[in-house]
Each structure stands twice: as structure tokens, then as C-alpha cells.
N, C-alpha and C positions, 0 to 999 in steps of 0.2 A: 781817783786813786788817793789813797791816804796819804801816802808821799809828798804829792804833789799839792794838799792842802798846805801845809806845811810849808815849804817851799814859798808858796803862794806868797802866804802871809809876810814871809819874809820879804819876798819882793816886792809887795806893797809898799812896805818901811821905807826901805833902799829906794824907791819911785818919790812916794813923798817928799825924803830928805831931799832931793834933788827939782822938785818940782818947780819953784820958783826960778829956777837956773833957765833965761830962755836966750836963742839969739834975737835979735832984730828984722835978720837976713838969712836968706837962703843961701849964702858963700859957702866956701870950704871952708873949713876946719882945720887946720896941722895939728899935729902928736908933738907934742915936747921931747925931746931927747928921752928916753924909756919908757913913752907909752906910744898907743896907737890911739886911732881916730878912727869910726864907721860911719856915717850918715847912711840911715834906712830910709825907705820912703815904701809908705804902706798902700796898695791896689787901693783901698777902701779906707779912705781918712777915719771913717767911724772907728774901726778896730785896731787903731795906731796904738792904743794905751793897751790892750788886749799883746798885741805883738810884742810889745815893750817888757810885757810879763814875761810873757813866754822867753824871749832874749834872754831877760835877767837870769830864770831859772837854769839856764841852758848853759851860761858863765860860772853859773854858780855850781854848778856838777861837775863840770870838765875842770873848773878852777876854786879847789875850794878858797874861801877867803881869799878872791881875788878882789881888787880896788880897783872900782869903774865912776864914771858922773854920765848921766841920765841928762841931758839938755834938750827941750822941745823948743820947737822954732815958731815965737809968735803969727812971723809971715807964712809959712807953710805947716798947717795944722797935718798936714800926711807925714809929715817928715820925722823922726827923730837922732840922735848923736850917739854915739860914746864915745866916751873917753878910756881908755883902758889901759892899766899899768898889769903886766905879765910877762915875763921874758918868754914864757912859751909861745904869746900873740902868734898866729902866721895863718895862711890862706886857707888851713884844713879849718883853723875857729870860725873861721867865715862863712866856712859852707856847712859846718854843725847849725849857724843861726839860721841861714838861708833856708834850712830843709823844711819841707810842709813836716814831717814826720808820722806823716800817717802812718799805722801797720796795721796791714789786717791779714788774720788766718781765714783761707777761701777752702769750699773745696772745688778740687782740678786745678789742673794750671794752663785753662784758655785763655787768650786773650783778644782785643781786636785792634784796630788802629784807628784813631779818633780821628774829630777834624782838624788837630792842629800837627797832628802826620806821628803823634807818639802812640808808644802800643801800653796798654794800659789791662790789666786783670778785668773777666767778664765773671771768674765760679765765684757763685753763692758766697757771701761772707760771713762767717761764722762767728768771727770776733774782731774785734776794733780797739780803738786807744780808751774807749771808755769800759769797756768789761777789762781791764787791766789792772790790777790793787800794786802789786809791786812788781820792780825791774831793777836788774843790776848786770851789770859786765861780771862776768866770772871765767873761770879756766878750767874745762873736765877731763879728766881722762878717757880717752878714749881706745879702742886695739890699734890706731897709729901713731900715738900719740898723745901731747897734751894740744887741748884745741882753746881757741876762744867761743866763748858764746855768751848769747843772753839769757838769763835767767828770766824767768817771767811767772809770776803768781797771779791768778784772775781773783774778779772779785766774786760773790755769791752768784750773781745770772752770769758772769763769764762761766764760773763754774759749772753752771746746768748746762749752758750753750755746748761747751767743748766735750762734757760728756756727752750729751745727745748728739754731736757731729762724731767725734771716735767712736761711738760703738755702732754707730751705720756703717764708717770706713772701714772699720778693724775689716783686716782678713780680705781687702779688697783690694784691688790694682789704683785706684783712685786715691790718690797723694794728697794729703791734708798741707795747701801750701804754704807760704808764709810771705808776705809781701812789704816793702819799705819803701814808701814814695813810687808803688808800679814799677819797684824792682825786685826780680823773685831773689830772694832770699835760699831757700830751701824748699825741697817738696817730699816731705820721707812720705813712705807710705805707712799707713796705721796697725801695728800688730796689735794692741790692745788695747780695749777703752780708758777713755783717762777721765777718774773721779776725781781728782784729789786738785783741780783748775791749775798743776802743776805744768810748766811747759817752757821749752828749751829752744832757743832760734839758734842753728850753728851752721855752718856752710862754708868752710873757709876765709875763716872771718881773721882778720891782723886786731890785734891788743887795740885800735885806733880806733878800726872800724864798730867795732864792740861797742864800744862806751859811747859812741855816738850816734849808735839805733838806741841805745838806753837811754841817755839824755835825751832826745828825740822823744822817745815814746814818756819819761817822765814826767815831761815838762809839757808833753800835748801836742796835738798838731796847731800849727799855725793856723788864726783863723781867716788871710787871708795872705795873698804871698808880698814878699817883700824885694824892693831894688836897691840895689847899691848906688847909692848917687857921689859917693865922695869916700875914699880909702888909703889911708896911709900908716902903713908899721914905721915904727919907730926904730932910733938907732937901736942898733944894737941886735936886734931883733930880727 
């Protein structure tokens, strides 16, 4: 996504500047009076700096020019910190980093239950976080209202994707659905093909929840998942 190149590079910067920052130990952490403190610890130590990206970007949307420090932990190569100054800090920014943020548009909305007992989408997938060029929170009008939703722009093969899956659905009972972390989102059914790789995630969505499949989906899916090993908000906060 073009976005997210961008983005990227910025978060390289911000990695850098802070690289040499390490602890010794795998201890906790305190937040000084107006900030907070996360220790991650990534499944697969490999993609610890890969994770760290994604994090950055994902502060960086929901806070613009917000002030963080980036500190890896010599003793634990899986682990990383922040430090983070924001009065908004609090458990909803936790679970924006946490999220895999997958999304993908299926069609149907089967599903089955895995073996770790979640029920997870089984229809075809049409589209994913990489056929995605741009994403934003927006507010539509709709006949009951104003709604929240995602705005979503594909890229060139998303483009040809979502046309060749809408003009199969058009005019069919078979709902082109929308999924976020193997949770259905929405399932409209298709009245006409869509050329233009334009396309709208809405569902009853709160101004929150919005901006946080969009940062999610901007900034990528996580590539692999992440624990909380140490958490604390600061005063005030």
C-alpha cells in the first residue's frame, strides 16, 4: 500500500533513533508520571523488529505526533518496550497494537471451528491487506443516519480481484463478506459489479472501532502475534 510505504520509512527513523537504547534485563518497566510503559514479547523472536514496525505505525495513526522510546532488551532478543507519552494512552491502544489485523473480503460467510475451539471464515478470499492501496475512517450518510465506516481503495489486482468476484455475486443471494481478525464485519449482498477497486466496510461501527480496522489494515497484519509481558498507564491517564 502506498500509505504504508511511507509510514514505513518513517518508522524506520523513529527505530533507529532509539536503537542503541537497550535494557540489561528482562524486569519491568514503570511509566513516569504522564506516560505509559508496554513490554511485547513476540511468538517468533525473528520478527520482533518486523512487529516493532507495525506497533510504531499503528501509534502513529491513532496518535499523530505522539512521543514514544523504542528500547530492546539485550537479555531477551523476543522482547521489546515502549515508553509512551499521550493523555489518550488506555487498554482500547493496547488492543489496536495487539490485533493480527488481517481483513479479508470472502465470498459467503461459512465458517468452521479450528483446533484451538475458535470459529474462523472458510469462503474463498477475494481480497486481503495486500490488494489494499488506501484506507481511512470516514462518516457516510446513510437512510438512518450518519454511520461510521472504512473507506477502502484497492490496488491494481485488487482492482481486477473485486471486479471479477462482484459481477459473479451481483444479483445473487451470496453476500460478499468482510472479515477482521475472523470477525464478520459485514456481509451485504452484491447489487452491482464493482470496477472502480472502491469499497466500504460498515456494520455498526462506533467512531473507535473505525479507525482501528483502518490502522490495522494500514499498517498491515502483524507478522506474527504478540504477548504482553509488563503494562502500566500512567498518572493521570
Amino acid at each position: 500500500m502506498k500509505k504504508v510505504f511511507a509510514i514505513a520509512a518513517m518508522a524506520a527513523m523513529l527505530l533507529s533513533g532509539c536503537a542503541a537504547k537497550a535494557e540489561s534485563s528482562a524486569g519491568s518497566k514503570s511509566a513516569g508520571s504522564g506516560s505509559s510503559s508496554i513490554t511485547l514479547k513476540a511468538e517468533d523472536s525473528s520478527k520482533l523488529h518486523e512487529c516493532t514496525e507495525v506497533s510504531c505505525m499503528r501509534l502513529g495513526y491513532i496518535y499523530p505526533g505522539v512521543k514514544y522510546d523504542v528500547t530492546y532488551n539485550n537479555d531477551d532478543t523476543s522482547t521489546v518496550a515502549f515508553d509512551v507519552t499521550s493523555e489518550k494512552w488506555n487498554d482500547d491502544t493496547l488492543d489496536i497494537i495487539l490485533k493480527n489485523g488481517r481483513t479479508t473480503f470472502r465470498k459467503g460467510t461459512d465458517t468452521e471451528t479450528n483446533s484451538e475451539g475458535e470459529t474462523v471464515p472458510t469462503g474463498e478470499i477475494i481480497l486481503d491487506n495486500s490488494d489494499i492501496d488506501k484506507v481511512s475512517s470516514t462518516v457516510m450518510n446513510t437512510e438512518s443516519g450518519m454511520e461510521y465506516a472504512v473507506s477502502i481503495q484497492t490496488n491494481m489486482a485488487g482492482q481486477d480481484k473485486l471486479a471479477a468476484a462482484t459481477g459473479e455475486l451481483a444479483g445473487t443471494s451470496t453476500p460478499l463478506s468482510i472479515w477482521f481478525d475472523n470477525d464478520l464485519i459485514s456481509a451485504p449482498t452484491v447489487a452491482t459489479q464493482i470496477v472502480d477497486g472502491n469499497a466500504v466496510i460498515s456494520g455498526n461501527l462506533t467512531a473507535e472501532k473505525s479507525m482501528e480496522i483502518a490502522a490495522a489494515i494500514d499498517s498491515g497484519a502483524l507478522p506474527c502475534g504478540l504477548e504482553v509481558t509488563d503494562y502500566k498507564i500512567g498518572e493521570g491517564k
